[in-house]
VOGU-3710 file (C-alpha; in Angstrom, 3 decimals, decimal comma):
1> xxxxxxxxxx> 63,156/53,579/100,241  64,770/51,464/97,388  63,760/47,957/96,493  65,760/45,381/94,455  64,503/42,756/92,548  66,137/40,017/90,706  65,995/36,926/88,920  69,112/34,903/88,880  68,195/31,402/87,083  70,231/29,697/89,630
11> xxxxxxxxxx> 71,197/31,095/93,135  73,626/28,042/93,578  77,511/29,132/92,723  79,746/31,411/94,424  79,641/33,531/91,326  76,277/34,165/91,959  76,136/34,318/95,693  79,009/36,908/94,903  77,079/39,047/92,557  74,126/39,199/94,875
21> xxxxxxxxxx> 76,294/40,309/98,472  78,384/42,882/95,454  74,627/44,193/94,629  73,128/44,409/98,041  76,608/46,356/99,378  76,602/48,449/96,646  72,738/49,388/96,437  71,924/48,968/100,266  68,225/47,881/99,247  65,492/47,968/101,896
31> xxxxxxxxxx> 64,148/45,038/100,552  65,299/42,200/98,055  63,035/39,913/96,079  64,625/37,105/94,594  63,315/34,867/91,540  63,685/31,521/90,099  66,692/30,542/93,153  66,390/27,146/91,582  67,368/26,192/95,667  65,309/24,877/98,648
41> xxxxxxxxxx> 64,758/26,470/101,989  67,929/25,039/104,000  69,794/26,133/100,844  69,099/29,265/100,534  68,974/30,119/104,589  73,118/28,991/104,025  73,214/32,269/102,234  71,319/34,380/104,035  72,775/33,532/107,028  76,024/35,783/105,324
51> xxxxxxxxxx> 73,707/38,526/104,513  73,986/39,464/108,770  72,279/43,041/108,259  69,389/41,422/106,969  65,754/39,350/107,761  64,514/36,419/104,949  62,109/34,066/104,248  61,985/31,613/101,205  59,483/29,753/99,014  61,236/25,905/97,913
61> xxxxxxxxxx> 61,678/25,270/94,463  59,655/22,657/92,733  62,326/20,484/90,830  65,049/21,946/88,790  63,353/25,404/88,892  61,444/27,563/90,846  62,210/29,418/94,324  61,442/32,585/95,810  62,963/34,658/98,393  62,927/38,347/99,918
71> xxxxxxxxxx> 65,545/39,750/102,262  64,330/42,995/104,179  66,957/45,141/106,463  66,698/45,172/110,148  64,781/47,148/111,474  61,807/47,421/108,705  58,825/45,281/109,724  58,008/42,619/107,246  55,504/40,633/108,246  54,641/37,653/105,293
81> xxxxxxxxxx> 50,696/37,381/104,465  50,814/34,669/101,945  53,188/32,811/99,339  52,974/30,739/96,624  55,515/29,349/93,804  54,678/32,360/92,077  54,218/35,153/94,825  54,934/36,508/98,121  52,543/38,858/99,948  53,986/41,143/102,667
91> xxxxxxxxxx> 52,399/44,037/104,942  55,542/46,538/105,553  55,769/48,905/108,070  58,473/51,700/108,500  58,080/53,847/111,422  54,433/55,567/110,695  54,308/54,413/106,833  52,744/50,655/105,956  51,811/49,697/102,537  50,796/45,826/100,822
101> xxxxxxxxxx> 54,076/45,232/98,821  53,922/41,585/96,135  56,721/39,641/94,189  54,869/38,485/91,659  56,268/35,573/88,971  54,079/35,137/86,104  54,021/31,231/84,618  56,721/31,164/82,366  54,752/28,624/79,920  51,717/30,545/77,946
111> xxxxxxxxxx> 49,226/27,671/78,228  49,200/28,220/82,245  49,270/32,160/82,236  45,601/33,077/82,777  46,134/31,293/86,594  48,772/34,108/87,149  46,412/36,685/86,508  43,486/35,341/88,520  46,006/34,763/91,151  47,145/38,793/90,650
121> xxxxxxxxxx> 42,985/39,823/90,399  42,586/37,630/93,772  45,932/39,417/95,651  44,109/42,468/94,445  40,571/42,467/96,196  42,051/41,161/99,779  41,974/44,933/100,881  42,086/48,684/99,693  45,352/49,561/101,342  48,030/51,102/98,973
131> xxxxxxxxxx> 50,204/48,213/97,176  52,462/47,357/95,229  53,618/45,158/93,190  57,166/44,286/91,686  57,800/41,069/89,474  58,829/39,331/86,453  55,284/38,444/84,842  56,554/36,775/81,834  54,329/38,932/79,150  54,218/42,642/77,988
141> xxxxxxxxxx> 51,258/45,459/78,125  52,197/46,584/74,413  53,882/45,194/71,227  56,112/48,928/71,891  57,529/46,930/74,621  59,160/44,153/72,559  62,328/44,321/70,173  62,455/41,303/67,720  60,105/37,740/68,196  55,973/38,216/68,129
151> xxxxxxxxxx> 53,377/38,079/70,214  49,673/36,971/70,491  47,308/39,952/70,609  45,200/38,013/72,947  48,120/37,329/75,120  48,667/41,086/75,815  45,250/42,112/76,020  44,613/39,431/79,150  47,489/41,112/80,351  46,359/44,650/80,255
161> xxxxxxxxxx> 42,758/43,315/81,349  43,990/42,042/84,763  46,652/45,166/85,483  43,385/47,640/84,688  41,347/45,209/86,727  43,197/45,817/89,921  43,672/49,514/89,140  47,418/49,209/88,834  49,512/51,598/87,020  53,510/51,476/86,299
171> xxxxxxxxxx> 55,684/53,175/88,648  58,189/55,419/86,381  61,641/53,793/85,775  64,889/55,189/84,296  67,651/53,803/82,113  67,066/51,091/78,906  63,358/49,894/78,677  63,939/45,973/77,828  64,397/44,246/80,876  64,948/41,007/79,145
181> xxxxxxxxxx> 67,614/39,947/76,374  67,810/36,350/74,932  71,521/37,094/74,264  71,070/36,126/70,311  72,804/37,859/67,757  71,488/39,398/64,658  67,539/38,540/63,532  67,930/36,150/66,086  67,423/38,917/69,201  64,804/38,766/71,023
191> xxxxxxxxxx> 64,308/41,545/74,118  61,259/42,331/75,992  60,026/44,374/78,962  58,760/41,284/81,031  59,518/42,418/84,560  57,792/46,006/86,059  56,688/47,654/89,346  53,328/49,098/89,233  51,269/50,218/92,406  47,616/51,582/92,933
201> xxxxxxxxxx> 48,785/54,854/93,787  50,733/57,102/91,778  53,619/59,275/93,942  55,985/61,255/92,378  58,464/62,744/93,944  61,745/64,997/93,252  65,029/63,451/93,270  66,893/64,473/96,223  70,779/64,947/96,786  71,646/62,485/99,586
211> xxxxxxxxxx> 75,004/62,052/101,457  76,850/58,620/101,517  78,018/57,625/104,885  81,220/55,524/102,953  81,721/59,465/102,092  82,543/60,072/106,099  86,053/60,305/107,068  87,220/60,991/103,562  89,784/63,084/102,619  88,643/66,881/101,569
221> xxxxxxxxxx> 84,665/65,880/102,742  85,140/67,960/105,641  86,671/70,419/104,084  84,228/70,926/101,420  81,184/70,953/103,962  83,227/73,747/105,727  83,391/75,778/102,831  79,762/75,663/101,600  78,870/77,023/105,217  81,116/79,852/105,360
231> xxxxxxxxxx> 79,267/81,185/102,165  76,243/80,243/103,771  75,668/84,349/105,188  73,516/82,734/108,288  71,168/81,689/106,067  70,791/77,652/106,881  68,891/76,491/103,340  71,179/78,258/101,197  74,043/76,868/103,308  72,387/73,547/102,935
241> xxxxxxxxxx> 71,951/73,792/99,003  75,563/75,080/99,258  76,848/72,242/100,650  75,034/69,546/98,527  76,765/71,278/95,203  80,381/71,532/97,104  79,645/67,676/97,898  78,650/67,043/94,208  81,497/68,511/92,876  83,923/66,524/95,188
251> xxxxxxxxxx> 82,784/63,886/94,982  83,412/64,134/90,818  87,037/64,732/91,489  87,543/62,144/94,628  86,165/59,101/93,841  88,468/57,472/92,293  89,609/55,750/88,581  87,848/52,544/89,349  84,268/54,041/89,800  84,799/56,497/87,361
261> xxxxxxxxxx> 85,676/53,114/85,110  82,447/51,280/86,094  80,543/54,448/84,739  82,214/54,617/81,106  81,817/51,128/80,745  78,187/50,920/81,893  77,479/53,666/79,640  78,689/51,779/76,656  76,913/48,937/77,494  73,588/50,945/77,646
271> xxxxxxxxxx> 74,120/51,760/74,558  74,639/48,453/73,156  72,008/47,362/75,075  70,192/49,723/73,179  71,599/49,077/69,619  71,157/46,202/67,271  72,321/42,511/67,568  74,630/41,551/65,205  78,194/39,357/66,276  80,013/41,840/67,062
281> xxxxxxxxxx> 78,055/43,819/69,454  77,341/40,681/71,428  81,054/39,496/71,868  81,553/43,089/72,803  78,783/43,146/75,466  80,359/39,904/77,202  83,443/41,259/76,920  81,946/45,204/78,631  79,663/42,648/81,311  82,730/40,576/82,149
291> xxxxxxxxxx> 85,079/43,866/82,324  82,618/45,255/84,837  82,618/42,367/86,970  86,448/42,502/87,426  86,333/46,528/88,274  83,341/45,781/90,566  85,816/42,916/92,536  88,720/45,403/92,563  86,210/48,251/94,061  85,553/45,533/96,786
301> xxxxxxxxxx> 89,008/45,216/98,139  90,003/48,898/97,364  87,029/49,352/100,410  88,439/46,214/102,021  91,631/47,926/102,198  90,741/51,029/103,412  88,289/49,633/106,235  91,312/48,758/108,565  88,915/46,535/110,036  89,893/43,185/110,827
311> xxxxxxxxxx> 86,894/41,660/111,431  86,491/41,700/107,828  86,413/38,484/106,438  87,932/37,540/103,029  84,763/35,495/102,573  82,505/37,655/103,706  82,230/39,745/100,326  82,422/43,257/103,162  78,308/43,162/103,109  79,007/43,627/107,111
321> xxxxxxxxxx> 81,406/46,791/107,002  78,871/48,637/104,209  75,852/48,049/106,141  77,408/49,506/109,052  79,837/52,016/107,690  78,958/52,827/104,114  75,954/51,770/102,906  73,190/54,963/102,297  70,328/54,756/104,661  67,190/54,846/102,422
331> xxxxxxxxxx> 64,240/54,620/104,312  62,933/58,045/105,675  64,895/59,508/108,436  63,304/59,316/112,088  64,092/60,954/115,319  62,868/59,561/118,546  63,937/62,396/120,776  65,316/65,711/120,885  66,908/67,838/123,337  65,940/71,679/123,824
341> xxxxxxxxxx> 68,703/74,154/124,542  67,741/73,599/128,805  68,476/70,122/128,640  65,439/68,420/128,392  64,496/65,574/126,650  61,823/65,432/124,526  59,792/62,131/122,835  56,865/62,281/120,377  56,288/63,319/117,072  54,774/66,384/118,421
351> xxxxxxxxxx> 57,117/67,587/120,785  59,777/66,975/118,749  58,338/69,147/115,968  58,058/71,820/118,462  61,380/71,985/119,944  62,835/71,593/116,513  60,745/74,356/115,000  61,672/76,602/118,177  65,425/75,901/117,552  65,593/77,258/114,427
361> xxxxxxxxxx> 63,306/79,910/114,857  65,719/81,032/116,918  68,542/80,516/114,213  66,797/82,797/111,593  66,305/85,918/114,561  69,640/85,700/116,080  71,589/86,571/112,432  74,423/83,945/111,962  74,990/80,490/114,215  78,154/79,319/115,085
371> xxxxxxxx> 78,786/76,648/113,010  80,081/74,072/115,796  76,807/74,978/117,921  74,792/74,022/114,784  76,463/70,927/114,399  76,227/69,745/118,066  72,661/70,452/118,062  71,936/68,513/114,644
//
């Protein structure tokens, strides 16, 4: 399950309406938290009433700034506990699996920051289920996590008190550390790592190779799928891990100039993100942020194209054809029933375990499946 949170300053122009419905299509989040909308709740139900694959609820803003919101798929159970301006408390459920999951925005002004964290210490102590929580909180653990600009001792330290108070740790990330950049050049640059997930449960858990769905009907997809199991010797999990590297390596040949063009030009922007801040490298980080935009739009009506479905809506940014068609499922996979090889159909977890188990018990003692009975039976 992937979450996404961001915080756009100002959810009010098409530009950023646009970048959100590009981001959800592309990322097909679970969930979406959004901070600082700057919009009220009839505004921002406007917009989510485009988002069709998805459920919403909103916090107003208070003035000129302000506003929260969180989009969750169909389907997931999100049921809202509490809110404030600078939180929103949900139980989630997914099939069997339910966890306490918090947007949390810190006050941005110093003087006002210890109510954040007895708000966070008080979010904390409603219950002992596994939580977590994902937000911009406006202040750093650690002076490691700053670049430029200084910071009161004290301020970190009430930090760190109320994280170790609720016996929250940070969930790993990936990619460039400083989540915030003031956009200065030179001495001038500020960044920070103001925004984290942390939970009261540590999971980790092994990357997995997953297959796209936009990857369906593609040309040489089948193809490659039917040549990792003719190597596979009857044996279904080295067919499987067969099939995932013939997929991989497709895919790296297939995909076309314009993703491959998003990737070289995100990776230089990592590392300018990642170098210093002098004139130069911020006119050429506009210039890489502003390229990337532009592929991103041509990516959308390469799909567009391709869809042949004419439904699709020149205003509706495709967010309907990915969530049906192409965007990856992330939640955990479920199956509801199963049928054995006399027919019958089978519901519970148990049953279904049984039958399944039975199957391909029967797989590994009968030498090598035919590959079409496989498939009609998966």
């Amino acid at each position: 399950m992937n979450l996404l949170r961001l915080n756009f300053r100002g959810l009010g122009n098409p530009d950023a309406v646009g970048a959100l419905r590009n981001l959800i299509r592309r990322e097909a989040p679970a969930i979406v938290f959004l901070c600082e909308t700057k919009l009220s709740g009839v505004e921002f139900r406007k917009i989510r009433g485009c988002i069709v694959e998805y459920d919403g609820v909103e916090v107003d803003n208070v003035g000129r700034s302000g506003g929260l919101a969180c989009l969750w798929r169909k389907g997931i159970q999100c049921v809202l506990r509490s809110a404030s301006v600078h939180h929103m408390d949900f139980s989630v459920s997914i099939g069997e699996l339910s966890w306490i999951l918090i947007s949390f925005y810190g006050s941005p002004g110093i003087a006002e920051r210890h109510l954040s964290w007895q708000l966070l210490r008080e979010l904390a102590a409603q219950d002992n289920d596994p939580w977590v929580c994902i937000g911009d909180y406006n202040e750093v653990l650690f002076s490691t996590e700053m670049k430029g600009g200084d910071r009161a001792h004290w301020q970190m330290n009430n930090f760190r008190d109320a994280v170790d108070g609720c016996g929250l740790r940070d969930v790993a990330y990936e990619r460039y550390m400083f989540t915030y950049d003031n956009g200065q050049a030179d001495g001038a640059n500020g960044q920070s790592r103001i925004d984290r997930a942390m939970a009261n449960e540590e999971e980790g858990r092994r990357k997995l190779f997953r297959f796209e769905q936009i990857w369906v009907g593609e040309s040489g997809c089948e193809e490659a799928i039917r040549r990792s199991w003719d190597v596979g010797d009857g044996d279904l999990f080295s067919a499987n891990d067969s099939c995932a590297r013939e997929l991989k390596k497709w895919k790296r040949v297939s995909i076309g100039k314009i993703l491959r063009d998003i990737s070289v030009k995100r990776k230089k922007l990592k590392r300018l993100n990642e170098g210093p801040r002098d004139a130069h490298s911020v006119k050429e980080r506009k210039k890489l942020v502003a390229e990337i935009a532009n592929l991103l739009r041509q990516e959308e009506i390469f799909w567009k194209q391709r869809s042949r479905n004419m439904w699709l809506k020149e205003g509706d940014q495709n967010t309907k054809f990915f969530h049906r068609k192409a965007s990856q499922r992330r939640e955990r996979n479920h199956i509801a029933n199963i049928v054995d090889g006399e027919g019958r159909v089978w519901v519970g977890r148990e049953d279904v375990s049984r039958v399944a188990v039975n199957y391909f018990a029967g797989i590994f003692s009968s030498g090598q499946p035919p590959i079409s009975k496989t498939f009609s039976m998966v």
